[in-house]
C-alpha positions in Angstrom: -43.4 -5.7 -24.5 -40.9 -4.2 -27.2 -38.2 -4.7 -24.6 -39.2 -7.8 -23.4 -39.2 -9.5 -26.6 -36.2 -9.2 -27.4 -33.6 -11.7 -26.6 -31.0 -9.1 -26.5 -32.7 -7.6 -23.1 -32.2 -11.0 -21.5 -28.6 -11.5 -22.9 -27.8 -8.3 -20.9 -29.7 -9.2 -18.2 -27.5 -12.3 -17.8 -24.2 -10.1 -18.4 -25.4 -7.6 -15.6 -25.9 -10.6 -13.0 -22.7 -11.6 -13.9 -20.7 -8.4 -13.2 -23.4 -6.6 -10.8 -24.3 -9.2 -9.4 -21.1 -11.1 -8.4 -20.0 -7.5 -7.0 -22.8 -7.3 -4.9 -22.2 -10.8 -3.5 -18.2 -10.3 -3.4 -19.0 -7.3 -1.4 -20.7 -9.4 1.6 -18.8 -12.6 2.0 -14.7 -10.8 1.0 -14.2 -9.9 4.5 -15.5 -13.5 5.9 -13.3 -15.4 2.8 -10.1 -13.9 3.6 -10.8 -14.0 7.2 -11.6 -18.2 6.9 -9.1 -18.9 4.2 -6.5 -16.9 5.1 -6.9 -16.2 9.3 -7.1 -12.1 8.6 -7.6 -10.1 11.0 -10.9 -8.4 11.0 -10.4 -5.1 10.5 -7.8 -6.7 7.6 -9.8 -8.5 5.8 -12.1 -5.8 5.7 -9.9 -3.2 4.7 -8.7 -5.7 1.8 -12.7 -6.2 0.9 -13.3 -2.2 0.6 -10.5 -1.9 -2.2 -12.7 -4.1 -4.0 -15.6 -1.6 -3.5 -13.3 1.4 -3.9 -12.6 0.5 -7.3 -16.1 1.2 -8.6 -14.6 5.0 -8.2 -12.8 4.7 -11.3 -12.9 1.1 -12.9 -16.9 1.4 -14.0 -16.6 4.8 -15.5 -13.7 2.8 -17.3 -15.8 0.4 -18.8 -17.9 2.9 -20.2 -15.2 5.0 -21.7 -13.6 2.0 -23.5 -16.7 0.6 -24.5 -17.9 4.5 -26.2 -14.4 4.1 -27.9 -15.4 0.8 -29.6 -18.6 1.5 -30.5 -17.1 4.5 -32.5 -15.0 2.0 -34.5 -17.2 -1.4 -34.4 -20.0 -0.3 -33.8 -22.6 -1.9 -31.4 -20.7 -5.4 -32.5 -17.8 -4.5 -31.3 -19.2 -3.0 -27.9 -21.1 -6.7 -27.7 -17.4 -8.3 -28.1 -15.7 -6.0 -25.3 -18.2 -7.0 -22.8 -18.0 -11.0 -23.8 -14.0 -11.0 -23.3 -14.7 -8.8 -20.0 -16.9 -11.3 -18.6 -14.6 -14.3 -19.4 -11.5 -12.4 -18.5 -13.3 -11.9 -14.9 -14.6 -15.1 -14.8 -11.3 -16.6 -14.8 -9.9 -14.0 -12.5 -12.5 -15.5 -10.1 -11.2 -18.9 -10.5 -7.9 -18.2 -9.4 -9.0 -16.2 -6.9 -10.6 -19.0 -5.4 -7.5 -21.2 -6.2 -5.0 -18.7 -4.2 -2.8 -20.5 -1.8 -1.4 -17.2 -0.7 -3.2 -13.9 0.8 -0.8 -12.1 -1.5 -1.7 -14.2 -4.5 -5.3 -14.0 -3.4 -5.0 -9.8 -3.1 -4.2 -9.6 -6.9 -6.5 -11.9 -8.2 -9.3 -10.1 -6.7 -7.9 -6.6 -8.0 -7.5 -8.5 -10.9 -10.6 -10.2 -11.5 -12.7 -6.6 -9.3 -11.2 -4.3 -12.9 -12.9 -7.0 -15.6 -16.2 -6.9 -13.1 -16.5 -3.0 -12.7 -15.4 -2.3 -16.4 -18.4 -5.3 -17.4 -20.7 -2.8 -15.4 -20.0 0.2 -17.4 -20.0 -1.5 -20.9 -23.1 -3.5 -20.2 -24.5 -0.2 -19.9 -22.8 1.0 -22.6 -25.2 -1.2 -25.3 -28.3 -0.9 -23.0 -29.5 2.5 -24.8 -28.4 0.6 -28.6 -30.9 -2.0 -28.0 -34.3 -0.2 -28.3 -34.3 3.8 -28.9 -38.3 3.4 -28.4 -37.9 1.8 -25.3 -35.0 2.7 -23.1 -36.4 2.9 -19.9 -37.8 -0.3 -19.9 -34.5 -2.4 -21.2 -33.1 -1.0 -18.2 -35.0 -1.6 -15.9 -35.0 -5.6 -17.0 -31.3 -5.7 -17.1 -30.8 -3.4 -13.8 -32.8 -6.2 -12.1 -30.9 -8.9 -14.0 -28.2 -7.8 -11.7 -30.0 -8.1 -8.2 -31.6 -11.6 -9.1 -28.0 -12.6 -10.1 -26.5 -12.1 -6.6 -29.7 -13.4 -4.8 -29.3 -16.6 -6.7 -25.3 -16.4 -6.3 -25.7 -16.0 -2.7 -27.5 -19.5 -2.1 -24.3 -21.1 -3.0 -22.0 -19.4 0.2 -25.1 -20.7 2.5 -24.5 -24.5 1.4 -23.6 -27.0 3.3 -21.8 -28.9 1.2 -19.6 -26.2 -0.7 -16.4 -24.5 0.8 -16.2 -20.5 0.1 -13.7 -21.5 -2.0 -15.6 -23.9 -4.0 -18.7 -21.1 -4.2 -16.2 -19.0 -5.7 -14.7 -21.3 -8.6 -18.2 -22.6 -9.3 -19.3 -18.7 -9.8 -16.3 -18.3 -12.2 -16.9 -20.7 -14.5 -20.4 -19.8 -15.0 -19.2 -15.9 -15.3 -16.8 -17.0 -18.3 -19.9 -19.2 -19.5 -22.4 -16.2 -19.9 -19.4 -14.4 -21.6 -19.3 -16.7 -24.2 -22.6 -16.2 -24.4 -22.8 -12.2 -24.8 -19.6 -12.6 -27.0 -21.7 -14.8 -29.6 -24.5 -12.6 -29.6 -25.4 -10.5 -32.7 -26.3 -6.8 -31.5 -25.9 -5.8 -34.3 -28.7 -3.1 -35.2 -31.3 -3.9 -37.6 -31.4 -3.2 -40.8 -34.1 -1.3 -41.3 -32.4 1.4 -39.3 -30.2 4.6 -41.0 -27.0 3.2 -40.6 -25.8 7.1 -40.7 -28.2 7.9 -38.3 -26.6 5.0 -35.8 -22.5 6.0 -36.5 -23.7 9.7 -35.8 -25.0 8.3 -32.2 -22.3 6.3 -31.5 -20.0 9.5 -32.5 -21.8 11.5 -30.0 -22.1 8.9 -26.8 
């Protein structure tokens, strides 16, 4: 109930179906995008869609890393900040992903747009044990299935009718850059009531 109660949990929630979950989605309709929008091959287009996946090997770990690094010097503020420019940073990769006139053009704004998403995944992760130290398990959880429900609800848009791929994809950016702004202007800051020396000692040994 701890977890649940506080807004935070659901902040991050929304962050996580906004990087986790847009991977998860990316990863089933990339092949079928470039193949439609671009006439790749196949085995091309599929190639091109497991970068996208392969980048998880380094670029989440990333996220993590830089987001330990800021935490040290701004604390769980400045971890909340990271992940807010991350999201709008991939949001807008998105959108001009799904703007490309080019395969080429459309390659880099996916490899573009695939580092903000991966690197969200690690520093959304990076606050998650910050929010409640009495409750860990269960903030995780909530936000770890923010992530699944994301891409289910993401993935109604690519079976519609009445929107392109392309249009799916755009639509999905904007509301990736809006949830940004959104973690950006939250406070996670830590309560008072805790020992701030106690907190800059954790941060110093994440």
């Amino acid at each position: 109930m701890a977890a649940l109660k506080d807004y935070r949990t659901w902040v991050l929630a929304l962050a996580y179906a906004a990087c986790f979950g847009i991977e998860i989605t990316v990863d089933n309709v990339a092949a079928t995008f470039f193949t439609d929008q671009f006439g790749a091959s196949m085995i091309m287009a599929g190639a091109m869609a497991s970068i996208f996946g392969g980048m998880n090997i380094f670029a989440r770990a990333l996220g993590g890393f830089v987001s330990d690094k800021v935490g040290k010097s701004y604390g769980l503020r400045g971890k909340g900040i990271l992940l807010g420019a991350l999201l709008v940073l991939e949001g807008i990769g998105i959108s001009l992903f799904a703007q490309s006139q080019t395969l080429g053009l459309a390659i880099a704004a996916m490899l573009l747009f695939a580092l903000f998403l991966k690197m969200a995944n690690g520093g959304t992760y990076g606050i998650v044990p910050f929010i409640n130290k009495d409750a860990i398990g269960s903030v995780s959880g909530i936000v770890g299935a923010g992530g699944n429900i994301g891409a289910m609800l993401v993935g109604f848009l690519f079976k519609s009718e009445h929107l392109t791929y392309a249009d799916a994809f755009h639509y999905i950016g904007i509301g990736v850059a809006v949830i940004g702004l959104l973690v950006f202007i939250t406070r996670f800051q830590l309560k008072r009531s805790e020992n701030t020396e106690t907190v800059k000692q954790e941060f110093q040994q994440a």
